[in-house]
PDB file of N, CA, C and O in Angstrom:
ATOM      1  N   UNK A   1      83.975  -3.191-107.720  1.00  0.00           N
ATOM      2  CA  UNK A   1      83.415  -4.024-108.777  1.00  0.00           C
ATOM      3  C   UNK A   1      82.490  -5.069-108.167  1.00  0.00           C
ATOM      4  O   UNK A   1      82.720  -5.600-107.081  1.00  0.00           O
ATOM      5  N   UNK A   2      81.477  -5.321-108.898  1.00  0.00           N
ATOM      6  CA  UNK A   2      80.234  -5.754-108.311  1.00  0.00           C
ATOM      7  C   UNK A   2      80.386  -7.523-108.978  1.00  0.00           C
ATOM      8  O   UNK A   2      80.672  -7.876-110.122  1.00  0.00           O
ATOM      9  N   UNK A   3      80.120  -8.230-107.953  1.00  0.00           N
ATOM     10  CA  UNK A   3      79.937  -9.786-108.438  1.00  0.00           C
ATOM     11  C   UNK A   3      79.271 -10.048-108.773  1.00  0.00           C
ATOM     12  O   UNK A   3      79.646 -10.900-109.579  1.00  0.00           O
ATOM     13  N   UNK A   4      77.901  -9.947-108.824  1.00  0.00           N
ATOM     14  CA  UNK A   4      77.022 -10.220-109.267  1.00  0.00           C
ATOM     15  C   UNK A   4      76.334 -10.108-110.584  1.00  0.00           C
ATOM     16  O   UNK A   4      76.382  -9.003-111.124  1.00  0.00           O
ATOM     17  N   UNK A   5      75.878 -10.801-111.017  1.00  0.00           N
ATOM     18  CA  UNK A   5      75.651 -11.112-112.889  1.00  0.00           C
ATOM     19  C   UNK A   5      74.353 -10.385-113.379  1.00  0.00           C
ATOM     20  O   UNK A   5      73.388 -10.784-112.727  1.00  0.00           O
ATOM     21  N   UNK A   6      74.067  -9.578-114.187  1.00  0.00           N
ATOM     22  CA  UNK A   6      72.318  -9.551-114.242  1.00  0.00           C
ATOM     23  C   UNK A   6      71.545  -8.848-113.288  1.00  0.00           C
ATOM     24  O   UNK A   6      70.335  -9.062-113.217  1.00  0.00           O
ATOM     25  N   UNK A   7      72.209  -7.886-112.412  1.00  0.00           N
ATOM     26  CA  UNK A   7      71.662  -7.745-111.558  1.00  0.00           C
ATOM     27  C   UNK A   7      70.213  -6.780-111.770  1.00  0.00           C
ATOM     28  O   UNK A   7      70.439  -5.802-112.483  1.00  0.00           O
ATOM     29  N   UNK A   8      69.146  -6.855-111.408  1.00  0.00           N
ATOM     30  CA  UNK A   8      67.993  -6.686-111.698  1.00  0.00           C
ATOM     31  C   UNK A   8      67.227  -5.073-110.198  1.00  0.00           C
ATOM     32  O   UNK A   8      67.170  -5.012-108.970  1.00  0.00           O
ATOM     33  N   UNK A   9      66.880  -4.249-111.221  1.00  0.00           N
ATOM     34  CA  UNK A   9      66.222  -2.890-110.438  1.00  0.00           C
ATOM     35  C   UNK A   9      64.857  -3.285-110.114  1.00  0.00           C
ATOM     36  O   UNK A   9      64.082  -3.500-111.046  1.00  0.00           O
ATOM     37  N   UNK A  10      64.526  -3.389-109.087  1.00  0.00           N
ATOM     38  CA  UNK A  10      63.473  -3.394-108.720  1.00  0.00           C
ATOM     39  C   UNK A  10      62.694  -2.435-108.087  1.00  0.00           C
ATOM     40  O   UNK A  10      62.964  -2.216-106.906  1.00  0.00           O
ATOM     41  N   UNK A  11      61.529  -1.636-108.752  1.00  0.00           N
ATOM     42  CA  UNK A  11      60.724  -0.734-108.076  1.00  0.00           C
ATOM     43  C   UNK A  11      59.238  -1.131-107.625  1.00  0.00           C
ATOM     44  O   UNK A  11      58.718  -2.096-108.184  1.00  0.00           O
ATOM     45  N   UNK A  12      58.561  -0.459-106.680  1.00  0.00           N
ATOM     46  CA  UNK A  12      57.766  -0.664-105.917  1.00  0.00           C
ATOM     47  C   UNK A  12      56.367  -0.902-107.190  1.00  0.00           C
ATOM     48  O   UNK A  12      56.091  -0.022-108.006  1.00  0.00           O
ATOM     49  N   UNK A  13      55.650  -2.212-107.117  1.00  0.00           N
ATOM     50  CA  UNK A  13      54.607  -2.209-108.150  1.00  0.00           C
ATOM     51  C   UNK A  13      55.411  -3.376-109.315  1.00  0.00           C
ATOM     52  O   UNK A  13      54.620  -3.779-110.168  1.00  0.00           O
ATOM     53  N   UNK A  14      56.390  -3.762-109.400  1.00  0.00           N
ATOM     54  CA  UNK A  14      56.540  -4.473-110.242  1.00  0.00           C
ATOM     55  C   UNK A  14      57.184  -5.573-109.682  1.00  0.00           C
ATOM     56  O   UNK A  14      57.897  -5.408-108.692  1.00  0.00           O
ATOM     57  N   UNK A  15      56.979  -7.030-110.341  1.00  0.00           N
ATOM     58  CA  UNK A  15      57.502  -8.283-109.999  1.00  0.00           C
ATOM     59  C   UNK A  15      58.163  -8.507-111.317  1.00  0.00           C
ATOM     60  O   UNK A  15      58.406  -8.016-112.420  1.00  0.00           O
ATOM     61  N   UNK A  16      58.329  -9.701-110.422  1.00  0.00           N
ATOM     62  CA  UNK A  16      59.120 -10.836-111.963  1.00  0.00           C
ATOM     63  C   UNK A  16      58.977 -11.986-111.954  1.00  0.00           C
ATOM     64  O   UNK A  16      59.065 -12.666-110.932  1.00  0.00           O
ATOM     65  N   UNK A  17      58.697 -12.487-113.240  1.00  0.00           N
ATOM     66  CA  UNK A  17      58.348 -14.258-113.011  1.00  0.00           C
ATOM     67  C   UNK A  17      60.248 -14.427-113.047  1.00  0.00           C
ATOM     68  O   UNK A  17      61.070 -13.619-113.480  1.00  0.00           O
ATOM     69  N   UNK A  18      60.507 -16.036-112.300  1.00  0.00           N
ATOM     70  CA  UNK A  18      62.034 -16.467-112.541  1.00  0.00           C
ATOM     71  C   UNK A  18      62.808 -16.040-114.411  1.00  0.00           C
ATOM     72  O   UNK A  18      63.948 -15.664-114.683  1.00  0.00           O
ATOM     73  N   UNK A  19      61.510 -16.333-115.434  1.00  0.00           N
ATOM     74  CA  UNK A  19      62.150 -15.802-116.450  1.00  0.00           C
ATOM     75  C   UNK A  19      62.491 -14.497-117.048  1.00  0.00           C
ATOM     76  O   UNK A  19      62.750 -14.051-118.166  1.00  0.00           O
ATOM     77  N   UNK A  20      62.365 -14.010-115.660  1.00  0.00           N
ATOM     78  CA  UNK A  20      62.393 -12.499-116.413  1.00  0.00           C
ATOM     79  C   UNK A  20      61.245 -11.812-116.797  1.00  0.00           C
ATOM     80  O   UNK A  20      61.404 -10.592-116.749  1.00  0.00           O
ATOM     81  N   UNK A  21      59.869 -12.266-117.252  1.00  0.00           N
ATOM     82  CA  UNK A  21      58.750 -12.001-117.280  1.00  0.00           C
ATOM     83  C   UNK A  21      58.253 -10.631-116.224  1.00  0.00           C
ATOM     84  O   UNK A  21      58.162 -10.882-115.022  1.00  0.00           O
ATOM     85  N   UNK A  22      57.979  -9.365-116.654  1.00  0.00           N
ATOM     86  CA  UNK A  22      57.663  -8.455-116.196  1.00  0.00           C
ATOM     87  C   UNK A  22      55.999  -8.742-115.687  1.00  0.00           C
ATOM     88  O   UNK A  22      55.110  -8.888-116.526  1.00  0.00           O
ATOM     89  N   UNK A  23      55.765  -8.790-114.382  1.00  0.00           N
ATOM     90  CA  UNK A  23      54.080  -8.994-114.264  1.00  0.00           C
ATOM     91  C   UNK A  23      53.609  -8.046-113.313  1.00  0.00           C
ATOM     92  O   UNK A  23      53.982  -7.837-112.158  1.00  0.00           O
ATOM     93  N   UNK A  24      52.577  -7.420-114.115  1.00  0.00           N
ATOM     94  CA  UNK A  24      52.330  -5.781-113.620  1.00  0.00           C
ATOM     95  C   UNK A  24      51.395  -6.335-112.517  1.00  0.00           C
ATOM     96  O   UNK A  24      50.811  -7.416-112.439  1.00  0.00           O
ATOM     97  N   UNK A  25      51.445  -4.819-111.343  1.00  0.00           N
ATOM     98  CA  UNK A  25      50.650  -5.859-110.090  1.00  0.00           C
ATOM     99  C   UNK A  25      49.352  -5.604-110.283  1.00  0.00           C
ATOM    100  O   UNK A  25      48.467  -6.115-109.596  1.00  0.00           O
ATOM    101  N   UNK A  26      49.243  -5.171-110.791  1.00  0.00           N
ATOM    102  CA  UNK A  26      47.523  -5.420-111.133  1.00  0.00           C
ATOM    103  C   UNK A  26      46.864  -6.413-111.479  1.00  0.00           C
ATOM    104  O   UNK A  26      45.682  -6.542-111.161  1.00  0.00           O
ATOM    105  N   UNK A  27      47.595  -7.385-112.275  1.00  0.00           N
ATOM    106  CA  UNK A  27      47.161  -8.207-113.468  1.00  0.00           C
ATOM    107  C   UNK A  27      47.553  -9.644-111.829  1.00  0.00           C
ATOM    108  O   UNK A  27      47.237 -10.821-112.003  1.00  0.00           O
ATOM    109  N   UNK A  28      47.944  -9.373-111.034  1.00  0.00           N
ATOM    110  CA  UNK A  28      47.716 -10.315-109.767  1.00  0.00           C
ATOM    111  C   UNK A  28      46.321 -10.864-109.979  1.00  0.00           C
ATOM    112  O   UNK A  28      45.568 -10.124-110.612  1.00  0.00           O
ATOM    113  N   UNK A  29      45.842 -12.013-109.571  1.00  0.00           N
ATOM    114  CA  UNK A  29      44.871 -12.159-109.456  1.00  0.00           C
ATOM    115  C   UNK A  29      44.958 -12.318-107.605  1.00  0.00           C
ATOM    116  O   UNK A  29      45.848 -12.700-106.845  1.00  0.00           O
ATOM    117  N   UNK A  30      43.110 -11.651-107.340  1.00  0.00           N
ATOM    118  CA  UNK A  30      43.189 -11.534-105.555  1.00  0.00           C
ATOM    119  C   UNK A  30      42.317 -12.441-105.219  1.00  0.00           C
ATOM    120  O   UNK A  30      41.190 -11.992-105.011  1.00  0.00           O
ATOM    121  N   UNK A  31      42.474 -13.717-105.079  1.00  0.00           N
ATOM    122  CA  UNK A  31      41.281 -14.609-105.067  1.00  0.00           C
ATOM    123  C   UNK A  31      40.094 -14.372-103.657  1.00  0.00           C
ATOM    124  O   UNK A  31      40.139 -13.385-102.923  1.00  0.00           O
ATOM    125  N   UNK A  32      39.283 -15.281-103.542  1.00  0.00           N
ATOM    126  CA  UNK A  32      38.556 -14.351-102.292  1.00  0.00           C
ATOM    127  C   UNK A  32      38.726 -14.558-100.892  1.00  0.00           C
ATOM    128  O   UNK A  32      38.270 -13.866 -99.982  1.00  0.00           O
ATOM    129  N   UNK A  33      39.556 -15.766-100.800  1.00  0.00           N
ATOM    130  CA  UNK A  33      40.055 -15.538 -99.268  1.00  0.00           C
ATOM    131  C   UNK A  33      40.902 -14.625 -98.778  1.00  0.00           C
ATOM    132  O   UNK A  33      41.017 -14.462 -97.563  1.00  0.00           O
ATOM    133  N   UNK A  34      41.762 -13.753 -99.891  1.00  0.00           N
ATOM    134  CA  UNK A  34      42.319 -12.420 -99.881  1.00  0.00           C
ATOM    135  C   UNK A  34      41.538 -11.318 -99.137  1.00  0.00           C
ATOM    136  O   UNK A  34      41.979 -10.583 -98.254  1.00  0.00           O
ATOM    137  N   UNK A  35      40.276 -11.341 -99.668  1.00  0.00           N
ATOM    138  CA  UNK A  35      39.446 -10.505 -99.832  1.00  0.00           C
ATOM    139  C   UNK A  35      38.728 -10.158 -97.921  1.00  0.00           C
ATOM    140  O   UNK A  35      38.595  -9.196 -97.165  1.00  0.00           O
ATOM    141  N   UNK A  36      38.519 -11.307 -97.925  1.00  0.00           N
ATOM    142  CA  UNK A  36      38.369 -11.372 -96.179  1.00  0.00           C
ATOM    143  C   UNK A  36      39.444 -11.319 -95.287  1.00  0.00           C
ATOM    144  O   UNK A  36      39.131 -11.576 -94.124  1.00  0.00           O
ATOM    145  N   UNK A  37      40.513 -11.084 -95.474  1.00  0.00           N
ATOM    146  CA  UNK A  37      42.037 -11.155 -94.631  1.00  0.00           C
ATOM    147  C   UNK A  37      41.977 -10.187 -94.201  1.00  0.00           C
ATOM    148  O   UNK A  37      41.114  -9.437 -94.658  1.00  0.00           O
ATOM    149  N   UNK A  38      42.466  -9.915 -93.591  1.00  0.00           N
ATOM    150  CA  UNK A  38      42.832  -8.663 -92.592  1.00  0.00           C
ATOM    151  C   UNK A  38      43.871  -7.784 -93.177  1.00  0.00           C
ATOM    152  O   UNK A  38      43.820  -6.563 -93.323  1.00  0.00           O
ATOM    153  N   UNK A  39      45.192  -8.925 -93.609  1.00  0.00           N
ATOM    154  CA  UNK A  39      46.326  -8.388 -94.034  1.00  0.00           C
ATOM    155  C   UNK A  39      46.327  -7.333 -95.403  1.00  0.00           C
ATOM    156  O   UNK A  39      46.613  -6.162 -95.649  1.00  0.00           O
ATOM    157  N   UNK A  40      45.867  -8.418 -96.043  1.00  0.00           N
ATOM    158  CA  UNK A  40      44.894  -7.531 -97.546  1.00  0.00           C
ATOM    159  C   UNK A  40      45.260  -6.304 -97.772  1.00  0.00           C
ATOM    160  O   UNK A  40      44.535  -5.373 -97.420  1.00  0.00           O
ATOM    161  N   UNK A  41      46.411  -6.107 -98.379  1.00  0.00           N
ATOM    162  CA  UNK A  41      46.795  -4.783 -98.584  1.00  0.00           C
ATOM    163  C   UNK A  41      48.094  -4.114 -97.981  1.00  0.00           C
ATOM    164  O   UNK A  41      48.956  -3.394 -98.485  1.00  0.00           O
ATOM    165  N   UNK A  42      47.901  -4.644 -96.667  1.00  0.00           N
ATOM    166  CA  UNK A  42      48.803  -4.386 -95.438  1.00  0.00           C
ATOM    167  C   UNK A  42      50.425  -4.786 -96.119  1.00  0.00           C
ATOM    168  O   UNK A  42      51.448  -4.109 -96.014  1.00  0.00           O
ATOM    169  N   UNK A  43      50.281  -5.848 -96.689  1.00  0.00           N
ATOM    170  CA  UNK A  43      51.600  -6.618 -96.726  1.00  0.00           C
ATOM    171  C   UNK A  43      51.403  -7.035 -98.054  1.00  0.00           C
ATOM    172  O   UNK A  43      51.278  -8.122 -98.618  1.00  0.00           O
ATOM    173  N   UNK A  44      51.416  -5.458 -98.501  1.00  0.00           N
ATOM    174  CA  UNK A  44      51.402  -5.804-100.318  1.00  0.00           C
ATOM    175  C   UNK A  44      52.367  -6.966-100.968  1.00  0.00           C
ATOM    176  O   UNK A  44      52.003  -8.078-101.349  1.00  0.00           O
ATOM    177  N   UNK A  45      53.588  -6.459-100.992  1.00  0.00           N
ATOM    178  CA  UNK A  45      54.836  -7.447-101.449  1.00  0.00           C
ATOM    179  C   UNK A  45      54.345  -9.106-100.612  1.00  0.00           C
ATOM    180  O   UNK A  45      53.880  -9.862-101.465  1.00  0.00           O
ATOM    181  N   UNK A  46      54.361  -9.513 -99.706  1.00  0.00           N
ATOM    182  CA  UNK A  46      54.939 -10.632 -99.139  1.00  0.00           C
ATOM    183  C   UNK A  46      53.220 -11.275-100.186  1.00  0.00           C
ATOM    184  O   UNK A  46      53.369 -12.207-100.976  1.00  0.00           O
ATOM    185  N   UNK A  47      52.055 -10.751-100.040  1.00  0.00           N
ATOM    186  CA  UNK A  47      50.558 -11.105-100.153  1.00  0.00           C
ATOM    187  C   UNK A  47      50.872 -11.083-102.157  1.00  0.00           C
ATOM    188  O   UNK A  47      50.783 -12.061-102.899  1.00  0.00           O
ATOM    189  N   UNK A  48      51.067 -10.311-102.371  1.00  0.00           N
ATOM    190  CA  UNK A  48      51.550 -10.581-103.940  1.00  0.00           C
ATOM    191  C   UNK A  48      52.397 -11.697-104.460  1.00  0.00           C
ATOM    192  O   UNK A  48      52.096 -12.574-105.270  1.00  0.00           O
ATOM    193  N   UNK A  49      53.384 -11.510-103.903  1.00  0.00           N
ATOM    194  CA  UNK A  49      54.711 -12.853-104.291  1.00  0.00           C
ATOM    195  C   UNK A  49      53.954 -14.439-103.634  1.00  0.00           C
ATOM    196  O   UNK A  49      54.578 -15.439-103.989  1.00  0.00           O
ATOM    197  N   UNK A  50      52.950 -14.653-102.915  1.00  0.00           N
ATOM    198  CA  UNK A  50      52.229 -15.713-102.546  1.00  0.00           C
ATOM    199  C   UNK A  50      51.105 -16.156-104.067  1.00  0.00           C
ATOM    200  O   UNK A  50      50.864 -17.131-104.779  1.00  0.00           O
ATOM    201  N   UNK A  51      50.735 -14.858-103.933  1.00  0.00           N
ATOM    202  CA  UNK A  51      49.426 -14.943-105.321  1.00  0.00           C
ATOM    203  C   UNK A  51      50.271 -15.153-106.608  1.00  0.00           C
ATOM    204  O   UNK A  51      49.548 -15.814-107.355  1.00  0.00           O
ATOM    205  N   UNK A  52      51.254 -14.949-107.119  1.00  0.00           N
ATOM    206  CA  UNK A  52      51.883 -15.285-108.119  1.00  0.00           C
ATOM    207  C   UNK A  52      52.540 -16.533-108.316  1.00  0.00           C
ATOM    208  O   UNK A  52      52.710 -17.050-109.420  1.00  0.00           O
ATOM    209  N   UNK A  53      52.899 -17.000-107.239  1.00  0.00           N
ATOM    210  CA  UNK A  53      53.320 -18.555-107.065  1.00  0.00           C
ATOM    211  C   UNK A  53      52.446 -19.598-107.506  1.00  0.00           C
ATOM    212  O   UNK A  53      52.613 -20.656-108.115  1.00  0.00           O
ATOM    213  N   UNK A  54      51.183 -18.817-106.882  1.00  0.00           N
ATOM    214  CA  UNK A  54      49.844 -19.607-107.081  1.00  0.00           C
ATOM    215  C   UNK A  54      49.253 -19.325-108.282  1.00  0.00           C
ATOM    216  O   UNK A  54      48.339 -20.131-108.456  1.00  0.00           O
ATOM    217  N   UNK A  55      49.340 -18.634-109.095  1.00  0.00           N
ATOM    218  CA  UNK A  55      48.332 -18.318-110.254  1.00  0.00           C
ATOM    219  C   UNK A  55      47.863 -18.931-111.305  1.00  0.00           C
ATOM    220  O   UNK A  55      46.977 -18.556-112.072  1.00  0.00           O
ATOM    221  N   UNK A  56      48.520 -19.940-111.320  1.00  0.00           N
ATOM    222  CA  UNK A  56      47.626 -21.251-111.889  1.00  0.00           C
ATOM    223  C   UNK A  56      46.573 -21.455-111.275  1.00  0.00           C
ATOM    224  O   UNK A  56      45.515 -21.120-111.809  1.00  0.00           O
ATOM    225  N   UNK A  57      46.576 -22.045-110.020  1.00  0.00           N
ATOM    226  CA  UNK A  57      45.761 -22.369-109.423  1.00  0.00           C
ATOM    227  C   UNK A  57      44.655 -21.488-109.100  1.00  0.00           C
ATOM    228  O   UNK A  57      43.569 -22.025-108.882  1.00  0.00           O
ATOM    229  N   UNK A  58      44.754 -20.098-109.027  1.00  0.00           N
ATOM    230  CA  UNK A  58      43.901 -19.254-108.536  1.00  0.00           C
ATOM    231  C   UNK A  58      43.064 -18.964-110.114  1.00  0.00           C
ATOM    232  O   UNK A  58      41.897 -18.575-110.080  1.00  0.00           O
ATOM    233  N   UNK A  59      43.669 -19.159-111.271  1.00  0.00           N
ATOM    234  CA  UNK A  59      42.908 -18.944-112.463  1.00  0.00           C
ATOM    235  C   UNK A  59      42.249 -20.237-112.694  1.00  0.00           C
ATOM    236  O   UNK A  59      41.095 -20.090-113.095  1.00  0.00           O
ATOM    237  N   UNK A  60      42.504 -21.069-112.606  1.00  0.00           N
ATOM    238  CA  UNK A  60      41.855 -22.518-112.101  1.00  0.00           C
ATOM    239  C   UNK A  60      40.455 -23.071-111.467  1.00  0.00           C
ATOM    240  O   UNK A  60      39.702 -23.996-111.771  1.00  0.00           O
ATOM    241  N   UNK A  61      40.457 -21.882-110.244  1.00  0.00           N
ATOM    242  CA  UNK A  61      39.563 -21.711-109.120  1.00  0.00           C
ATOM    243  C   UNK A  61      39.983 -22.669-108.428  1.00  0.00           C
ATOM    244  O   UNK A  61      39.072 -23.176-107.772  1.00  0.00           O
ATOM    245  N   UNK A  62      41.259 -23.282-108.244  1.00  0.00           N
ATOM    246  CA  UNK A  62      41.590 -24.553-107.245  1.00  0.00           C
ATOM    247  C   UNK A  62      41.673 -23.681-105.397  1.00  0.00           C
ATOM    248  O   UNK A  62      41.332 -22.520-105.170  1.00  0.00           O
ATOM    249  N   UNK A  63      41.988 -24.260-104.800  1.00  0.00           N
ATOM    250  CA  UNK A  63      42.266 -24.076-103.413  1.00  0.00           C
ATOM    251  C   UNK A  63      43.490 -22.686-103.453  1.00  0.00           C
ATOM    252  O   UNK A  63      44.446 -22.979-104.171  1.00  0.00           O
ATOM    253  N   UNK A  64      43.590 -21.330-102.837  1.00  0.00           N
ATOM    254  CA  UNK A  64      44.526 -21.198-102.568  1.00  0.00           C
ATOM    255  C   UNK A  64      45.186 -20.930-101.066  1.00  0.00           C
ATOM    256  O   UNK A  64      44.461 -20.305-100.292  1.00  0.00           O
ATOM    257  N   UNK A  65      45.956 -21.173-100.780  1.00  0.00           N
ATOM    258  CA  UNK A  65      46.650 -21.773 -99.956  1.00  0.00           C
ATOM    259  C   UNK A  65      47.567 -20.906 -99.036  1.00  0.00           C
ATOM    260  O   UNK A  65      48.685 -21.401 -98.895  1.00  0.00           O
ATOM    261  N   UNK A  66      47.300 -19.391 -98.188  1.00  0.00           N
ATOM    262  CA  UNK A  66      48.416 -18.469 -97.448  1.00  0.00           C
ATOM    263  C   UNK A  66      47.894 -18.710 -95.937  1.00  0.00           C
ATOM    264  O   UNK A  66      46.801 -18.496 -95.411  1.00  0.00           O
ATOM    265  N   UNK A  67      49.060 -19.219 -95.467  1.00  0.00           N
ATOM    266  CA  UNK A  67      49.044 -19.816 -93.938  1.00  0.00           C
ATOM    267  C   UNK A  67      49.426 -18.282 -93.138  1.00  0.00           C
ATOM    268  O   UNK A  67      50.009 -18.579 -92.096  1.00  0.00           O
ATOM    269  N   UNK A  68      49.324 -17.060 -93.240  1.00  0.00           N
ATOM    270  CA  UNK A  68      49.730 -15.869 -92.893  1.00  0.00           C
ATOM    271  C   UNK A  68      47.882 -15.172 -92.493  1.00  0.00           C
ATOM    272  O   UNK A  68      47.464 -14.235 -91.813  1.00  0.00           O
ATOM    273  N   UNK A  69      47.233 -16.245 -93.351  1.00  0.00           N
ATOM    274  CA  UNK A  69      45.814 -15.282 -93.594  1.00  0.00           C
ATOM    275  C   UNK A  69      45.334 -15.108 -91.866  1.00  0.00           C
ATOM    276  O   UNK A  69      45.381 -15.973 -90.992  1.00  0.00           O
ATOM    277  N   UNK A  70      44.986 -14.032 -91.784  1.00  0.00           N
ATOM    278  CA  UNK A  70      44.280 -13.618 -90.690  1.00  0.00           C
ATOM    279  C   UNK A  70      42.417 -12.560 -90.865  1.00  0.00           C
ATOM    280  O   UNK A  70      42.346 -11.342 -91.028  1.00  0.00           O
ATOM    281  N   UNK A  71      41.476 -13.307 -90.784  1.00  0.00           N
ATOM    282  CA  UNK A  71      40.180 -12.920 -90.911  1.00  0.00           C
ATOM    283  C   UNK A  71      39.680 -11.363 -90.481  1.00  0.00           C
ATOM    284  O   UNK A  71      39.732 -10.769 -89.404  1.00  0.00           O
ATOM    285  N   UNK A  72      39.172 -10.972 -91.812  1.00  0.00           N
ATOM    286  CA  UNK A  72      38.792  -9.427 -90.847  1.00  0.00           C
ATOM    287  C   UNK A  72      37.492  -9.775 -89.990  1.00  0.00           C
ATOM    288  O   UNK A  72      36.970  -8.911 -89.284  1.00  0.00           O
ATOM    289  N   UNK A  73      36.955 -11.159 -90.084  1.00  0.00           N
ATOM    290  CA  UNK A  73      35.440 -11.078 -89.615  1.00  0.00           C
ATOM    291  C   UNK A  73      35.613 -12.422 -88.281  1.00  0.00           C
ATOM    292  O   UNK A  73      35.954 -13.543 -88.659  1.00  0.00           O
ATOM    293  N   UNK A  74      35.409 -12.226 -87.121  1.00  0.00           N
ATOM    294  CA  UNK A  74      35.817 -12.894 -86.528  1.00  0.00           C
ATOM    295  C   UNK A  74      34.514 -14.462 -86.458  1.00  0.00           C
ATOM    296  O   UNK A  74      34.642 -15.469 -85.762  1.00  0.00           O
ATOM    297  N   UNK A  75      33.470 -14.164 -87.344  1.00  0.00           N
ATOM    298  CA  UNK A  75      32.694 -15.208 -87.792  1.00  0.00           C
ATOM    299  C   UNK A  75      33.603 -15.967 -88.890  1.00  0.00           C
ATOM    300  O   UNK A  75      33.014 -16.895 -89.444  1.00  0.00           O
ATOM    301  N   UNK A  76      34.682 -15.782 -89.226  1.00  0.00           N
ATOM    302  CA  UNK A  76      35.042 -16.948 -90.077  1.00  0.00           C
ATOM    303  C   UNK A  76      36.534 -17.700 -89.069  1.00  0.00           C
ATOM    304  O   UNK A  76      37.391 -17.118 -88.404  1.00  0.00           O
ATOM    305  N   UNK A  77      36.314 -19.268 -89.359  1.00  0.00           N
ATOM    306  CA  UNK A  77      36.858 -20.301 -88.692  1.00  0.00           C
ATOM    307  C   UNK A  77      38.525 -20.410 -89.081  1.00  0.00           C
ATOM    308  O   UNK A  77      38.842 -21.438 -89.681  1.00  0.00           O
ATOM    309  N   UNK A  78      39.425 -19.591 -88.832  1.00  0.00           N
ATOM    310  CA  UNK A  78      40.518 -19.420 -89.360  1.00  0.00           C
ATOM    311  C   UNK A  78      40.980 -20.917 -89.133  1.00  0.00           C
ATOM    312  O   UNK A  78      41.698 -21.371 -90.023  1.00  0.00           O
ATOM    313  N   UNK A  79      40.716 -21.632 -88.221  1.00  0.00           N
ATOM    314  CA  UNK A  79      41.733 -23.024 -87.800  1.00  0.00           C
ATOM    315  C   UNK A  79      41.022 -24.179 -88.872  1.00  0.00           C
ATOM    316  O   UNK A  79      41.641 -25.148 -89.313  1.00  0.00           O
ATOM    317  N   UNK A  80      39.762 -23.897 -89.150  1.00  0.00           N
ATOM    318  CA  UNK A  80      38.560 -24.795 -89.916  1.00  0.00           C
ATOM    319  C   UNK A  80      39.290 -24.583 -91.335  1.00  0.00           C
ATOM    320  O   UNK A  80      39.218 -25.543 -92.102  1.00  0.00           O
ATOM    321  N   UNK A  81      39.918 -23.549 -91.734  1.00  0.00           N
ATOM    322  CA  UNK A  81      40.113 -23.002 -93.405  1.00  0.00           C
ATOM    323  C   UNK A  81      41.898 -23.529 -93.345  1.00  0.00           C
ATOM    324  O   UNK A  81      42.382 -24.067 -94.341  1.00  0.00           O
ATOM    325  N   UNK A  82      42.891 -23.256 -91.864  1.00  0.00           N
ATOM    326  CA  UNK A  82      43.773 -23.558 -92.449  1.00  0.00           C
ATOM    327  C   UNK A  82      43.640 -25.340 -92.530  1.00  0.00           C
ATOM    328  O   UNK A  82      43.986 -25.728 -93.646  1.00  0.00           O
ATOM    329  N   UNK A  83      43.262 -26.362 -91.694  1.00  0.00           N
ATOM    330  CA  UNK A  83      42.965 -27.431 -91.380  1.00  0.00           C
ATOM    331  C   UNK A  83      42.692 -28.147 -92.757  1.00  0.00           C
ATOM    332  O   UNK A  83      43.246 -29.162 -93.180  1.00  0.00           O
ATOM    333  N   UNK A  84      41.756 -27.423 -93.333  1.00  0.00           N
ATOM    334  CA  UNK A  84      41.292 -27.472 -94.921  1.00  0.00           C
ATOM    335  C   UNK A  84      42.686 -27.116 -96.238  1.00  0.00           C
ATOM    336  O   UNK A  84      42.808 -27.633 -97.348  1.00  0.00           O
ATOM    337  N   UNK A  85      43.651 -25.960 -95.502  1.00  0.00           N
ATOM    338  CA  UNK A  85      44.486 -25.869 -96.820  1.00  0.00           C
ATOM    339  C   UNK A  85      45.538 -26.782 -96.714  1.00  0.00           C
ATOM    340  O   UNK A  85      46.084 -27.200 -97.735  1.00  0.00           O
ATOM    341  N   UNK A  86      46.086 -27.342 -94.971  1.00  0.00           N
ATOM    342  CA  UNK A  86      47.125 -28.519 -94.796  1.00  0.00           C
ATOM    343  C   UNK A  86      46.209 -29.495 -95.717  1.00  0.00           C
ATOM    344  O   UNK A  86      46.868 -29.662 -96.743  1.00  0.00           O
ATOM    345  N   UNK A  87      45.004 -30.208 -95.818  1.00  0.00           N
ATOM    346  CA  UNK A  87      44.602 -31.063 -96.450  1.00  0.00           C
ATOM    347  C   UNK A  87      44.921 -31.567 -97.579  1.00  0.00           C
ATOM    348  O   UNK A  87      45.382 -32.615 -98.030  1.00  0.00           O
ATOM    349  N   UNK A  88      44.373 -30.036 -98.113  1.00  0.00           N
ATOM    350  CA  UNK A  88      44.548 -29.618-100.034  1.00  0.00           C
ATOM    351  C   UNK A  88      45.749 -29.754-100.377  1.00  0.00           C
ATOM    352  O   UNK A  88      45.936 -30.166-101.522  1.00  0.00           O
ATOM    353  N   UNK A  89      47.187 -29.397 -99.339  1.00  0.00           N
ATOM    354  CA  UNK A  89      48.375 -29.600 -99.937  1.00  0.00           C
ATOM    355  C   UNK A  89      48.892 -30.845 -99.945  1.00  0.00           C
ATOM    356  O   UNK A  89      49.922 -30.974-100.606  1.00  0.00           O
ATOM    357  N   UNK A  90      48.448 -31.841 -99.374  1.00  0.00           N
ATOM    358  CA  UNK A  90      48.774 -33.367 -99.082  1.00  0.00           C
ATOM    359  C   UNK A  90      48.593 -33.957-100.054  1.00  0.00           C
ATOM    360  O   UNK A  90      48.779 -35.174-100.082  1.00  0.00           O
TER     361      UNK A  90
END
């Protein structure tokens, strides 16, 4: 017999807001420092559950904020952008 209350199935492609809220992964928004990451794709789940935390903010157009990001283009200033997101969170 299982302790646990509610316990919730989770398959590959679907999240959940804390209320239970089903949010299809599409409907993620990928803002564009996503877009230049390296990871981008790589680390679907961990890169999704970041963007959903944030999705105010990313529908907003505010700052968003993944200290994991790694540049596919070695012309962009990874220490200059995180330097900039410690800022934004202060």
């Amino acid at each position: 017999m299982s302790s646990l209350k509610g316990e919730t199935k989770m398959t590959e492609g679907e999240y959940y807001l804390d209320d239970g809220t089903r949010i299809d992964e599409d409907s993620i928004p990928v803002p564009p420092l996503c877009q230049s990451c390296a990871i981008n794709g790589k680390e679907n789940v961990a890169c999704n559950l970041t963007r959903m935390d944030q999705m105010d903010e990313i529908q907003k157009g505010e700052m968003f904020c993944y200290f994991a990001y790694e540049p596919n283009n070695l012309t962009i200033d990874k220490e200059a952008l995180f330097k900039e997101m410690e800022e934004h969170g202060s």
